[in-house]
C-alpha positions in Angstrom: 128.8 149.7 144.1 132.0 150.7 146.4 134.8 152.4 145.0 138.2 152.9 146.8 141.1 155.3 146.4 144.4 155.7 147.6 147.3 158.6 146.9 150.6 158.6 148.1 153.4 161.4 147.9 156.8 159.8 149.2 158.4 163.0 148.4 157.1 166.2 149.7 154.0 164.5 151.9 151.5 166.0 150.0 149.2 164.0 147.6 146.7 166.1 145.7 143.3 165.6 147.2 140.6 164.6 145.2 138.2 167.6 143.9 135.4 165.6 142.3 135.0 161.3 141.0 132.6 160.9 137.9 131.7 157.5 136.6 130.1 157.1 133.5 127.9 153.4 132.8 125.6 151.8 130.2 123.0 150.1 132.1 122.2 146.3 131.3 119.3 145.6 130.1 116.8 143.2 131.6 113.9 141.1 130.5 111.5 138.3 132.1 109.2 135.6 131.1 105.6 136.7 131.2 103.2 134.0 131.1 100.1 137.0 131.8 101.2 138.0 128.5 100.9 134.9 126.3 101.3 131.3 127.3 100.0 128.3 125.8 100.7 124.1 126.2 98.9 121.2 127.3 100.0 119.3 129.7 98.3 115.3 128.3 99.0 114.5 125.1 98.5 111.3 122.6 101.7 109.7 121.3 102.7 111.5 118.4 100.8 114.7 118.6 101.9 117.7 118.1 102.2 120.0 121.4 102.4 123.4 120.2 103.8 125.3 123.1 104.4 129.1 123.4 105.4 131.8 125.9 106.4 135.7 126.4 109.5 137.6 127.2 109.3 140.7 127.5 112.4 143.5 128.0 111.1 145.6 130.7 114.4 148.2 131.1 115.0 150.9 129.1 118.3 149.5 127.4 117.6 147.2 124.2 119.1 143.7 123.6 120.8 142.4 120.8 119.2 139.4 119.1 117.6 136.9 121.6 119.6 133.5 121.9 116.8 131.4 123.7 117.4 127.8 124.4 115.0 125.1 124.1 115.5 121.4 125.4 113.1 118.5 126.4 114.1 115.8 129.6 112.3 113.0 128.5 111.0 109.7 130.8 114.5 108.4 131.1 116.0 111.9 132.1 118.0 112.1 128.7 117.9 116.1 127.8 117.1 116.5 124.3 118.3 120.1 123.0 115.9 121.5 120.2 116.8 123.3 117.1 115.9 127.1 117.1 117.1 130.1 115.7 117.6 133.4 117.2 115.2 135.9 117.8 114.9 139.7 116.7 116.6 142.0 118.9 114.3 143.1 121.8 114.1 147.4 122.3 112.1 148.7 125.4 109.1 147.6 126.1 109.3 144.9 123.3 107.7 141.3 123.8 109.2 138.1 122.0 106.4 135.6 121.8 107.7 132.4 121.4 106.0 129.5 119.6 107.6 126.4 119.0 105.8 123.3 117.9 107.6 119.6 119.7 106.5 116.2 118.2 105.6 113.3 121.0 106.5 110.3 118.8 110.0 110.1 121.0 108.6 111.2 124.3 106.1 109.1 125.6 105.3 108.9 129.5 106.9 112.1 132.0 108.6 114.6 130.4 109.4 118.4 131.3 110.2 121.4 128.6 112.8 123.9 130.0 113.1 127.1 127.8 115.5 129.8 128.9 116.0 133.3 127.3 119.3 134.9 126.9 120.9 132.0 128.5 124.3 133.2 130.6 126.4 134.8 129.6 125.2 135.3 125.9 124.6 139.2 126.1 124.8 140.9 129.4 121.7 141.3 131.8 121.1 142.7 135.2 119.3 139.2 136.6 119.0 136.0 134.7 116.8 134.2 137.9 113.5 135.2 136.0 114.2 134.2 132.1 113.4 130.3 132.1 110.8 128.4 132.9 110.2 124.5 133.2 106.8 122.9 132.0 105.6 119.0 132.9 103.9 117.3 129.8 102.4 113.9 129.9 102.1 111.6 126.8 100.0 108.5 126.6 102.2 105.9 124.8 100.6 104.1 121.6 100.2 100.4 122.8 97.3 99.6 120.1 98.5 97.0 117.9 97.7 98.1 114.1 95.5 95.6 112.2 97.3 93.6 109.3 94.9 92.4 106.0 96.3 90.1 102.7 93.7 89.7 100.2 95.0 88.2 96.9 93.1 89.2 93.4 90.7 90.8 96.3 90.2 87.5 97.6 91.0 86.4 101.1 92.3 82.8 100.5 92.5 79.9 102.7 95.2 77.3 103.1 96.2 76.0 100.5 93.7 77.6 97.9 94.9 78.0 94.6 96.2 81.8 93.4 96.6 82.6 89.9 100.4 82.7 88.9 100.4 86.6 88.3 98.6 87.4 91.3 98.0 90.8 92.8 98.5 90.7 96.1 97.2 93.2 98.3 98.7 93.9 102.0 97.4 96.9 104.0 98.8 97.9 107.7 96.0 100.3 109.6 96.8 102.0 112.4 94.9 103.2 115.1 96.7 106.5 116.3 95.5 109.6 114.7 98.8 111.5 114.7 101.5 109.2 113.8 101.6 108.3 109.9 102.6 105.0 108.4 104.6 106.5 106.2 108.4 103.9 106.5 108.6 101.0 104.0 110.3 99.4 107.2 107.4 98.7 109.0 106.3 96.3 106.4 108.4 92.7 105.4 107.0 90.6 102.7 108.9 86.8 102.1 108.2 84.1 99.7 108.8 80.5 100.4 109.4 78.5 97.0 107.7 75.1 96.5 111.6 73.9 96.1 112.2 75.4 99.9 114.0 79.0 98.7 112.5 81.8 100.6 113.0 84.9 98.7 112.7 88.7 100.2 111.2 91.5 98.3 112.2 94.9 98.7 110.5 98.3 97.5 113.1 98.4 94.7 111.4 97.6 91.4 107.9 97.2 90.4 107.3 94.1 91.7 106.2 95.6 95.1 105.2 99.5 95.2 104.2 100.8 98.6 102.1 104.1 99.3 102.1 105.6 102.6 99.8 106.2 105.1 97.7 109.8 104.6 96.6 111.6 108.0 94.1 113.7 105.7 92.1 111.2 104.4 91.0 110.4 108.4 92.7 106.6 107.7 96.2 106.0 109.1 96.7 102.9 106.7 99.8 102.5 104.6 99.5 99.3 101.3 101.6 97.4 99.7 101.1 96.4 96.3 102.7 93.0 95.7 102.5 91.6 92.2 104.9 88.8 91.8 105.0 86.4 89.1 105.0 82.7 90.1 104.4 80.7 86.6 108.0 79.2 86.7 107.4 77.3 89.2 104.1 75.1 89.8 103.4 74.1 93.8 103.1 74.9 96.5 103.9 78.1 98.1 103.8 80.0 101.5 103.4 84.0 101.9 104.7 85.1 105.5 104.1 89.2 105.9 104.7 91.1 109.3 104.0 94.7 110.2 104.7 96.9 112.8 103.0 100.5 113.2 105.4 103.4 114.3 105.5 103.2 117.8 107.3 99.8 117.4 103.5 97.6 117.9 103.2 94.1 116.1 100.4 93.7 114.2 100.3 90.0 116.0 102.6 88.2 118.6 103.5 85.3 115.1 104.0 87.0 111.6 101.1 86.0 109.0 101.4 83.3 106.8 99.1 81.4 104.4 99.8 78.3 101.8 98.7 78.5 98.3 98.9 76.8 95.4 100.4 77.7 91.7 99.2 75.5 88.8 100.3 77.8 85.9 98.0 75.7 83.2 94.6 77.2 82.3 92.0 75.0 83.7 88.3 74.3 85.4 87.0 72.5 87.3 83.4 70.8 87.4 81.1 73.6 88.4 78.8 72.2 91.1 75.8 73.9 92.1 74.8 74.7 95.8 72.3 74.2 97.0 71.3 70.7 95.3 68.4 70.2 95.1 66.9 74.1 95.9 63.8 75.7 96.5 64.6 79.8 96.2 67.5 80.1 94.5 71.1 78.1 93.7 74.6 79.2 93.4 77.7 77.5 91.2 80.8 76.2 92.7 83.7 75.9 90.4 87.9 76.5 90.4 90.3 78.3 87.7 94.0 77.5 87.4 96.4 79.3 85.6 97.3 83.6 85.4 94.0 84.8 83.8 90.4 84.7 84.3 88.5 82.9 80.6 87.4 85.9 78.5 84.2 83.7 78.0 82.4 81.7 80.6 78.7 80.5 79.8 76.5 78.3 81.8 73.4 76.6 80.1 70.7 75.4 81.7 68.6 72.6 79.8 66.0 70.5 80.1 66.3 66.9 80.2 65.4 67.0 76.3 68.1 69.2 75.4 66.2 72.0 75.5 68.1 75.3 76.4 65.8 78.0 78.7 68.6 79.7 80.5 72.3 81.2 79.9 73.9 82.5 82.3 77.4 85.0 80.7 80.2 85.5 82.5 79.3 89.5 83.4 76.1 88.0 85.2 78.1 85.5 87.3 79.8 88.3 89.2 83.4 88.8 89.4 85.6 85.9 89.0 89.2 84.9 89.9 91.8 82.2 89.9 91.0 79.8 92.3 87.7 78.9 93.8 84.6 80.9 93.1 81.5 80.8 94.8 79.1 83.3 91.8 77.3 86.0 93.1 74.8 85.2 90.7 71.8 82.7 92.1 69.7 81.2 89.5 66.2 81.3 91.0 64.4 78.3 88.3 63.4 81.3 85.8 64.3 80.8 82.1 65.7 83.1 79.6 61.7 85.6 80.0 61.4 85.4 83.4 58.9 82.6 84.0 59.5 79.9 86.5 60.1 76.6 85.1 58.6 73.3 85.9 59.6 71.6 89.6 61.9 68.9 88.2 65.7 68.1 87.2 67.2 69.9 85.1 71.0 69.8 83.2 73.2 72.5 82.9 77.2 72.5 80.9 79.6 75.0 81.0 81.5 76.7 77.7 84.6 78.3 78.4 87.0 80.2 76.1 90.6 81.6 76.4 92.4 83.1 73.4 90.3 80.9 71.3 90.4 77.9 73.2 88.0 75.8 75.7 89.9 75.5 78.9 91.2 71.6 80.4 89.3 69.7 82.9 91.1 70.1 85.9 91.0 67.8 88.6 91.9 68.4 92.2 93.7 65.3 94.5 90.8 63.7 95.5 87.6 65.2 93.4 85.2 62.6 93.0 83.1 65.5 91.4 82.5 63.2 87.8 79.8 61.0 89.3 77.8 64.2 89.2 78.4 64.5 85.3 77.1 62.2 82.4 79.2 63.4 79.3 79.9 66.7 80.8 76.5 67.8 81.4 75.6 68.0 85.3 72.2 67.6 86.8 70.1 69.5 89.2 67.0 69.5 91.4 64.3 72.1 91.3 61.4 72.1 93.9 59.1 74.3 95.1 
């Protein structure tokens, strides 16, 4: 500090010569980051987790400051400075510590980034030095570049080309994820289009029933978000095409082409011959059949007879396993016992099946090119048994 004086008497010569100078101050206060006193970051994170950073300030004069501004601000890969949101902190006495925690999520910052945080940035409140309240801190995150997986089933089948669908089909389209921090949780990363049989191709949005979507939850360990998709299609028999595409959160395809599978709509109850496979067996057969139309018979029995007539087997619809529009392929194997458990005689045998649907057996139905009727006589069809 320098102070200078100067008196002057113009009249007499005689300026009055100073006895005594007092000054009277209020000292700044002054404060510094102390990491020795609580500091903790990481410096390698995953895209999308959370880097929970924190550090200590601590006023070490014996003057108190007024509540702490402190600024917080992330340069990211491309060295665009982000400024972060926080309020300020209590008012700091002698001797008092601030300890800073502030929690930054990654999803925006993958590759090089640094954190600068700076207490009492100039010239919020006055302060002897300023050199020794910031600090700057490098942080690495690993960018996302997993592409999720993308799965349709319809009715909890997954259908081939040009298999036929039921014309109120539930269609079910789930998006996982592999990253363990960032959430599927925007309808945007999921698109859903219908193509008409007439050519139309219609969009569905998350705006009425029709499609509901639930989000992605961290908690249940699975980062997969589903789309319930339950259209009705019984205007309109044909052929159809489903084209879904997905994206995960850190903008990855599930796929370089969007998904897409044909189906078929034939609105009118029906069945098909029910073939059995293998024919002729030796362990055990299975039955091979097709259902048109929105819902599943309340009633399908197969009988198994002998050549005579004879019935020694039925077969009900809960023992065949679950069913759905389109082709089935039963759980259920018949292994040549008859209705009390005894193996029948090697041998051909004839089996029918009865169908019912609100009171009524269901139409033959018969695909483009089914020469399936030179395995029936009258309805009935014939198998092989050997052991």
């Amino acid at each position: 500090m320098k102070l200078k004086m100067r008196n002057i008497d113009s009249v007499k010569l005689t300026p009055y010569q100073l006895s005594y100078w007092r000054l009277n101050f209020n000292p700044a206060p002054e404060g510094a980051v102390d990491p020795s006193l609580f500091f903790t970051t990481k410096d390698t994170l995953n895209q999308g987790e959370i880097l929970h950073f924190g550090i200590a300030f601590k006023n070490i004069s014996p003057t108190a400051f007024d509540s702490m501004k402190v600024n917080i601000s992330v340069i990211d890969n491309s060295n665009v400075t982000h400024v972060l949101p926080l309020k300020r902190q209590k008012p700091l006495i002698s001797g008092d510590t601030i300890a800073l925690r502030y929690d930054i999520d990654t999803h925006t910052y993958s590759g090089a980034n640094t954190l600068l945080v700076y207490f009492d940035p100039p010239y919020d409140q006055p302060e002897q030095y300023y050199f020794n309240n910031f600090l700057y801190q490098s942080f690495y995150v690993k960018s996302d570049k997993i592409n999720p997986l993308l799965d349709v089933t319809f009715d909890g089948v997954h259908i081939l080309n040009r298999d036929i669908v039921s014309a109120k089909p539930h269609i079910l389209v789930s998006l996982k994820s592999q990253s363990q921090f960032i959430a599927l949780t925007d309808t945007s990363l999921l698109k859903v289009q219908v193509q008409f049989p007439d050519g139309s191709l219609h969009n569905y949005k998350f705006d009425n029933d029709t499609m509901r979507f639930t989000p992605a939850n961290l908690v249940t360990g699975q980062n997969t978000a589903t789309i319930d998709f339950s259209p009705s299609f019984a205007t309109q028999d044909g052929d159809y095409e489903l084209i879904v595409s997905g994206k995960d959160a850190a903008g990855n395809t599930a796929g370089q082409m969007n998904y897409k599978v044909d189906f078929r709509v034939i609105s009118k109850p029906m069945i098909s011959n029910m073939l059995n496979y293998p024919n002729p067996f030796t362990t055990s057969t299975a039955f091979v059949f097709t259902i048109t139309g929105s819902v599943v018979p309340q009633n399908i029995r197969i009988q198994i007879l002998t050549i005579t007539g004879k019935v020694i087997r039925e077969i009900t619809k809960d023992e065949l396993g679950p069913l759905h529009i389109g082709r089935n392929i039963t759980e259920y194997k018949w292994d040549g016992s008859d209705m009390f458990g005894q193996k029948v005689a090697n041998g051909v045998y004839l089996y029918r099946v009865l169908t019912n649907l609100n009171g009524q057996s269901l139409d033959k139905f018969a695909d483009n090119g089914d020469n399936t009727n030179k395995y029936f006589t009258k309805g009935y069809g014939k198998m092989y048994f050997m052991r």
